[in-house]
C-alpha positions in Angstrom: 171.8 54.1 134.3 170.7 55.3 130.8 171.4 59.4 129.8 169.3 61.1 129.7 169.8 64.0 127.0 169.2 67.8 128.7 166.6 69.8 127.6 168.1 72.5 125.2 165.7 74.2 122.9 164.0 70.9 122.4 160.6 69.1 123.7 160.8 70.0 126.9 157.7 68.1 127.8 159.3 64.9 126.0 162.9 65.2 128.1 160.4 65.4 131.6 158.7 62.1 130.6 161.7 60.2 129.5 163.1 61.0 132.3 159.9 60.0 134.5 160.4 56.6 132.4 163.9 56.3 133.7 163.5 56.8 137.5 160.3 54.5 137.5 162.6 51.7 136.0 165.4 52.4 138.6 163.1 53.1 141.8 159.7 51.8 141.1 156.2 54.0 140.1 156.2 55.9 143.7 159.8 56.9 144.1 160.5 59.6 142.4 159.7 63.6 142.5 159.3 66.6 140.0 162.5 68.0 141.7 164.5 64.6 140.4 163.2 64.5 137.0 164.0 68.0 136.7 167.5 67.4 137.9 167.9 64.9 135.6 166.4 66.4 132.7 168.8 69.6 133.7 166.4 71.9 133.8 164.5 74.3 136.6 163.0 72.4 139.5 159.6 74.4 138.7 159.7 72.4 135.0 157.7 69.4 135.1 155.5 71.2 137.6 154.9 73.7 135.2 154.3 71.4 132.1 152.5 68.9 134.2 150.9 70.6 137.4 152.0 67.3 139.5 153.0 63.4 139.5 149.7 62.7 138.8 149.2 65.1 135.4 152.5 63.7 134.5 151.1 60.2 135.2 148.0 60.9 133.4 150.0 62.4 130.1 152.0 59.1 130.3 149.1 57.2 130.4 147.1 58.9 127.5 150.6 58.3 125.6 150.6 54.6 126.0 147.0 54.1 125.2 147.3 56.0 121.6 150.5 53.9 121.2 148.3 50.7 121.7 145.8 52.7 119.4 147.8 53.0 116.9 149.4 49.5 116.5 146.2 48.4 116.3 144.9 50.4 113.5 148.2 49.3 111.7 147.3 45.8 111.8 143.4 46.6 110.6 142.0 46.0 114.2 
């Protein structure tokens, strides 16, 4: 399993969803909670709910992510 670096002062926001990254790799897109990525970002339980609302505003901000990743590579290579 990968460390994941606590939150300290940091991007909070950035820790939550790296660590959502994580436990989707390990346990698949359903199994896993706020509560767990919080423990494993070492912060408050109430975290990621706060930054995110639920699983599925964290999903979403993971989602719009990806997509201006993808944007961006292909405005890179003049698409």
């Amino acid at each position: 399993m990968r460390e994941i670096h606590q939150y300290h002062h940091g991007n909070l926001k950035r820790v939550i969803i790296d660590a959502a990254l994580q436990a989707i790799g390990e346990s698949g897109p359903a199994g896993w909670s706020l509560r767990e990525l919080a423990r494993r970002a070492g912060v408050s339980h109430a975290a990621p709910a706060h930054h995110f609302g639920d699983k599925q505003g964290l999903a979403d901000r993971r989602g719009r992510r990806g997509f201006r990743a993808v944007r961006r590579r292909a405005r890179a290579r003049g698409r």
